[in-house]
N, C-alpha and C positions, 0 to 999 in steps of 0.2 A: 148681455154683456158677459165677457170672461171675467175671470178671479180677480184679474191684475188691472183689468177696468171697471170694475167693482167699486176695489181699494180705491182707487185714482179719486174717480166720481163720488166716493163717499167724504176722501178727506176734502174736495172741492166743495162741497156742502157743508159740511163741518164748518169750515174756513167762511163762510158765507154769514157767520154766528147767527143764523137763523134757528138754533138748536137751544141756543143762551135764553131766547126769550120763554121765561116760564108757562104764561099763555098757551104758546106752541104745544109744550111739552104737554099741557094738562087736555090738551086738545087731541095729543096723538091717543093719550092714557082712554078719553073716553072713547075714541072710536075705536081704540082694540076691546076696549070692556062689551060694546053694546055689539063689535062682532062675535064675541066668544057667545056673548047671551043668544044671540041670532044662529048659532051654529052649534047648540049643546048637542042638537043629534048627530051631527055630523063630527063633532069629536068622539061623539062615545061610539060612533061606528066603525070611527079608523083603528080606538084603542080595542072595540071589539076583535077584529082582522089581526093585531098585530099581535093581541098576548090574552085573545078572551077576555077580556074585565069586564065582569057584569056592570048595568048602567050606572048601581048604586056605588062601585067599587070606584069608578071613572070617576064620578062626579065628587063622590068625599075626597078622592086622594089626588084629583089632575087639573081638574073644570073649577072646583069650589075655592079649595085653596089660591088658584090662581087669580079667579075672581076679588078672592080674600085681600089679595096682595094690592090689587090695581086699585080698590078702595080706599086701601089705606094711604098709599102712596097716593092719592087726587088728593084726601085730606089735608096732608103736611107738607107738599111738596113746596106749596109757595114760602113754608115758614123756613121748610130747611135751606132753600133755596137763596133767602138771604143772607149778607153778611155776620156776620158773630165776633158783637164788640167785646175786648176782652180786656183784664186792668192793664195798666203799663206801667214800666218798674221806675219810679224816682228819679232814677238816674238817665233815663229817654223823657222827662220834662222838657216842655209842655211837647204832647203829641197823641193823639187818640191811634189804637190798636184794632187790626180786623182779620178774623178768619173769613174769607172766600172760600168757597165749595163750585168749584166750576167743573166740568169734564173731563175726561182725559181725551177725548175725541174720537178717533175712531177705532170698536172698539170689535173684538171676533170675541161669541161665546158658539162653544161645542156644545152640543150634548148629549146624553145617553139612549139609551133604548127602553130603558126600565120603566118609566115615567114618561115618555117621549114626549106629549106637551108640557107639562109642568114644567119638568126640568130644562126645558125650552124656554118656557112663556116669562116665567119668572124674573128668569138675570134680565132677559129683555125687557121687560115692564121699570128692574132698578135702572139700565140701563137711558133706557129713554126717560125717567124723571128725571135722571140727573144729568140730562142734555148731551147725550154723547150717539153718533151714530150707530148700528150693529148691522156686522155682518152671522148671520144665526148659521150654525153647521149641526143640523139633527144628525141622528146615525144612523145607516143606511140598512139596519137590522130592525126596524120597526117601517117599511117604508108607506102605508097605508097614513100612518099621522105626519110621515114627514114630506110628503106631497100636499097634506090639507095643511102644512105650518105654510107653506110655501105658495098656497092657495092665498091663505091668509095674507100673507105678506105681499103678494102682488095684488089683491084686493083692496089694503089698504094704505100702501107705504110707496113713494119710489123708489127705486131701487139707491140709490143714490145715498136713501137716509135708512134705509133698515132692509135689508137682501136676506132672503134666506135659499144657499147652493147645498142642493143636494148630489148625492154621490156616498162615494166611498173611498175608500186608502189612497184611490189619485189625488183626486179634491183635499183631502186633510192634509195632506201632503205641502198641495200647492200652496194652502192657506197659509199655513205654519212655513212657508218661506217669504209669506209676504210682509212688511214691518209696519206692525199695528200701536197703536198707543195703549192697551189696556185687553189681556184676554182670560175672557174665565170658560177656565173646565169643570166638567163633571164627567166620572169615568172612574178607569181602572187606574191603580199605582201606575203601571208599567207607562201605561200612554200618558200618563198624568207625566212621568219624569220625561219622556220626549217632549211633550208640549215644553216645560218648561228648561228644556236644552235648545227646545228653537227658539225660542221670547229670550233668552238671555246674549243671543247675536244681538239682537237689536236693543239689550235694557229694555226688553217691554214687560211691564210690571204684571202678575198675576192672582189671580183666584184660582188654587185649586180645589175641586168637592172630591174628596175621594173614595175610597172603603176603608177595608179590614174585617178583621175579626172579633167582631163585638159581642162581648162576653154578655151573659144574665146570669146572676149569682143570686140563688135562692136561698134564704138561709133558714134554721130548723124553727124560727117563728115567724116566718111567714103565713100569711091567711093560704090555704092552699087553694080552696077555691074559685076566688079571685085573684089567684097568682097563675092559675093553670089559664084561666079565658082569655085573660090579657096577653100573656106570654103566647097561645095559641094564634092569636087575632095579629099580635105585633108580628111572630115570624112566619105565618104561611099567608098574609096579606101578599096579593100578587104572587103568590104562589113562593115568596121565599125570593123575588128578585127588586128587592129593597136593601140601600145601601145603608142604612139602619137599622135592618132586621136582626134581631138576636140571634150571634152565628154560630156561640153554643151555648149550654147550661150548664151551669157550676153548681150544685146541690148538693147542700147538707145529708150526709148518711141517713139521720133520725126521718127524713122530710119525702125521701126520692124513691121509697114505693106507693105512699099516695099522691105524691105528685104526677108520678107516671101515668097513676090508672086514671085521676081527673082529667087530666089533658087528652087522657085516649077516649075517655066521655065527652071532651067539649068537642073534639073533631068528630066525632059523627053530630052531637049537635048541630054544628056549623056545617058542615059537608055530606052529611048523610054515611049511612053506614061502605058506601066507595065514591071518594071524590074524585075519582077517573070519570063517572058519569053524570057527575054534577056539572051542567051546561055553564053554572056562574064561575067554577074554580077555574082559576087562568092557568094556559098552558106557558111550557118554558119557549123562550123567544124564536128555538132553531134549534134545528138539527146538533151542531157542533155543541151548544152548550147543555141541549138534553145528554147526551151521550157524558159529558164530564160530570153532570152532577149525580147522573145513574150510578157512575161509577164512585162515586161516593158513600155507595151504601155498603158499606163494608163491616164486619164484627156482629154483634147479635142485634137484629131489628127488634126493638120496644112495641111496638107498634106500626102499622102501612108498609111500607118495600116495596109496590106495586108499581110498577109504569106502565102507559099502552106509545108504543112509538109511533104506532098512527097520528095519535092525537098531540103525540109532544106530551103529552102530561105525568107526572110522576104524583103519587101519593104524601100526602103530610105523612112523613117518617120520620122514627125518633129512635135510634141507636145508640147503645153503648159503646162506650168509647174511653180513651186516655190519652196521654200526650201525645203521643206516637200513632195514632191512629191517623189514617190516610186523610178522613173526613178533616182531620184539625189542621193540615199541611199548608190548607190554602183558604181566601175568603170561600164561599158555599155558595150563595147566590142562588138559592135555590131550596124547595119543600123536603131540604136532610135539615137532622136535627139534632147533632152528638150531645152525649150527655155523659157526666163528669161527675163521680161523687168526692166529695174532702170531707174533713173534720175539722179543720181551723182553717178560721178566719183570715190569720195573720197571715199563713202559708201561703194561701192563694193569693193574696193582695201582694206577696214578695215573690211570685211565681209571676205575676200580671204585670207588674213594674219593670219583668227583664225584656218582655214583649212588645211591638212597634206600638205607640199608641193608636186605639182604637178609632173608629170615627162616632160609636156611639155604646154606651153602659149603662148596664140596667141593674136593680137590685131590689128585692124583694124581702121587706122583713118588717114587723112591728116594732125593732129595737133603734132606739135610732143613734145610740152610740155606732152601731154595726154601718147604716147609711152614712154616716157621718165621717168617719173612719176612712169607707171606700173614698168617698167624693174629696176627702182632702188628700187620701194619699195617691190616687193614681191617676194619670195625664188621659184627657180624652175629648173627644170634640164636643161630648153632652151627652144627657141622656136623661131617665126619668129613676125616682123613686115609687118602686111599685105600680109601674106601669111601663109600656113600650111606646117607642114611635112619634108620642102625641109631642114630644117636646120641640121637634120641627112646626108644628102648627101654627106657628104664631108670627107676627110681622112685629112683635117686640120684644123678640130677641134672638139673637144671631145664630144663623146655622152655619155648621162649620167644622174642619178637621184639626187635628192637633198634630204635629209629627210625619208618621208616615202616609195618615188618613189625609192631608192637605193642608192648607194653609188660607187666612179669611174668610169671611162670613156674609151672609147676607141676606135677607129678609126686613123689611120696613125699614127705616132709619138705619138700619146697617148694609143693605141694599144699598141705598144712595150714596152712604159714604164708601165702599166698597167699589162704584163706577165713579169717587170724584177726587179730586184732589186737593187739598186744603191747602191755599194757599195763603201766608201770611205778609200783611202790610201792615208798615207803621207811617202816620202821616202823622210827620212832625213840621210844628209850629216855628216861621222863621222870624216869627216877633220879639221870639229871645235865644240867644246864640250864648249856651254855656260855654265857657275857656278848660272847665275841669278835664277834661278827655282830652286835649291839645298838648300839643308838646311844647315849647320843654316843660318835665313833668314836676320839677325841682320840688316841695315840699307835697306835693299835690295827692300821694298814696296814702297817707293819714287820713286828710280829708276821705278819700272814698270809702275806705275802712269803715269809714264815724257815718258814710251817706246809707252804705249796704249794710249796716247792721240792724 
């Protein structure tokens, strides 16, 4: 089937409310779960082919969590899935209240390269709990995993209820002219503001996932130890092409000569003394984005600078840097690593507030006026205290952008409601027919004064 008899065939299915009944839904849920189980080598061989992830890197951060997700979602989906009675106001006597949670129907999610099943599998797994069809569009920059999503999906789905079209800039193209009820991205700003300049021809509501420049502010009481492993493992995980990866370091003066030399200890820990030859460290995805982030290493290298272009791979590097430095220009997406020293607190936190908000903030420190400070005064999609990354892990509670990083969330229960639409009814009682809301109103505003008080 083409794009546009895709669409047709999905919203006729759709339309069919064969998607409505929960059953269904928990049905489709286990047999995508018990084919991911059936196929763990066959995912970590396509993420192998498309960006090197050793098996252990595939499986914590692609296979596992997705696993995570479809778990969790079988658990709860019949509870969310019902009605949700709610009070009703005195003045709509007698009449019971109800949130419905139903679909939006048929619905397109994009997704990126970085992660290329996760960030696939995921929307689709909220997707299909919450009974709505999907058309999946992976990207055509990892094409080893977006063949086997697509394997997947013609292994277990008709096309009719869940399709995944592969391609490139034609195919997104055609997608995003066709009029969907519901579409979530994950991706760049830039494509993120197209996506959502075509969904607004049609009012079709969105998820964006998107980046930025996510700051890690290390402050002069930080454990440095444990501030160097974490911070190391958070932003050279997949090699630095994580939309949550820490995309520089903000570091107290007192803190940033031993912070330097531990983090240049824990990367040979982790990597060996060159992780150009380390078979587990992942290469950058392609030619065009190795070449931009090479070009990133500019001003005095802390540590690494190395790349080999055979391999695609570029070295964990850590550079000094300042505002104006080329590295800070743009998100990094990649093993650079600027770093930034300040002296107060306040400055940087009124330096970071004039900046798009991030999609993800990290902060390091024993004091917890200093953490408390950050997280209440500056806008951002999440992030961790004294740790990286791990605050996405979870299916309770939402992941997601603020500002220029995106817009909704979704993992467990904010997955669901995130593909549903809440719809509210009042069934009222016609066994008694109050006069007060009738016209003519003649004394009658007092009274509701004296009702609503």
């Amino acid at each position: 089937m083409n794009i546009e008899e895709t669409v047709q065939r999905q919203r006729e299915f759709f339309n069919s409310d064969k998607t409505k009944d929960v059953s269904f839904r928990i049905q489709q849920l286990k047999n995508l779960q018990q084919w991911i189980r059936s196929n763990d080598d066959k995912i970590a061989a396509a993420l192998k082919s498309d960006l090197n992830k050793a098996p252990f890197e595939a499986y914590a951060t692609e296979t596992g969590l997705t696993l995570e997700e479809i778990k969790f979602q079988l658990k709860h989906v019949k509870k969310w899935s019902k009605p949700k009675k709610v009070k009703t106001p005195i003045t709509q006597f007698k009449s019971k209240s109800k949130i419905y949670s139903e679909p939006y129907g048929v619905t397109l999610i994009m997704s990126p390269w970085n992660y290329p099943f996760q960030l696939a599998v995921v929307p689709l797994v909220c997707a299909i709990a919450a009974g709505n069809t999907a058309v999946v569009k992976p990207s055509a920059y990892s094409p080893a995993t977006s063949e086997l999503l697509k394997q997947m999906a013609d292994e277990l789905f008709d096309p009719s209820y869940v399709a995944v079209i592969t391609g490139g800039r034609e195919q997104n193209a055609d997608l995003l002219k066709r009029k969907f009820d519901f579409i979530f991205f994950t991706g760049s700003v830039n494509v993120g503001k197209t996506v959502m300049q075509s969904a607004s021809a049609n009012l079709t509501p969105v998820c964006l996932e998107l980046g930025g420049k996510s700051p890690c502010i290390v402050d002069k009481s930080a454990k440095i130890s444990v501030a160097a492993k974490r911070i190391v493992w958070g932003k050279f995980l997949n090699a630095g092409q994580t939309c949550v990866a820490p995309d520089y370091l903000l570091v107290h003066k007192d803190v940033k000569d031993a912070l330097v030399a531990e983090m240049e200890k824990v990367v040979k820990e982790f990597y060996g003394d060159n992780a150009l030859t380390n078979d587990d460290f992942p290469k950058i995805i392609n030619k065009k984005h190795f070449d931009r982030v090479k070009g990133l290493i500019d001003g005095k290298v802390l540590f690494g600078g190395n790349y080999d272009e055979n391999t695609l791979k570029i070295q964990p590097t850590l550079i000094e840097a300042d505002w104006q430095s080329k590295a800070m220009g743009e998100e990094i997406f990649g093993p650079v690593f600027p770093l930034i020293t300040y002296e107060n607190i306040d400055e940087i936190i009124s330096l970071l507030k004039e900046k798009p908000h991030p999609l993800a903030l990290y902060v390091f420190t024993e004091d917890k006026s200093i953490s408390d400070k950050v997280i209440r005064s500056l806008q951002y999609g999440g992030g961790c205290v004294n740790d990286t990354i791990i605050h996405l892990a979870t299916s309770r509670m939402p992941f997601g952008g603020a500002g220029d990083s995106g817009m909704g969330g979704y993992h467990g229960k904010f997955g669901f409601d995130t593909f549903s639409h809440r719809k509210s009814v009042v069934d009222k009682s016609t066994a008694l027919d109050i006069k007060l809301r009738y016209p003519p109103y003649k004394n009658q505003l007092n009274l509701l004064k004296k009702i609503q008080k």
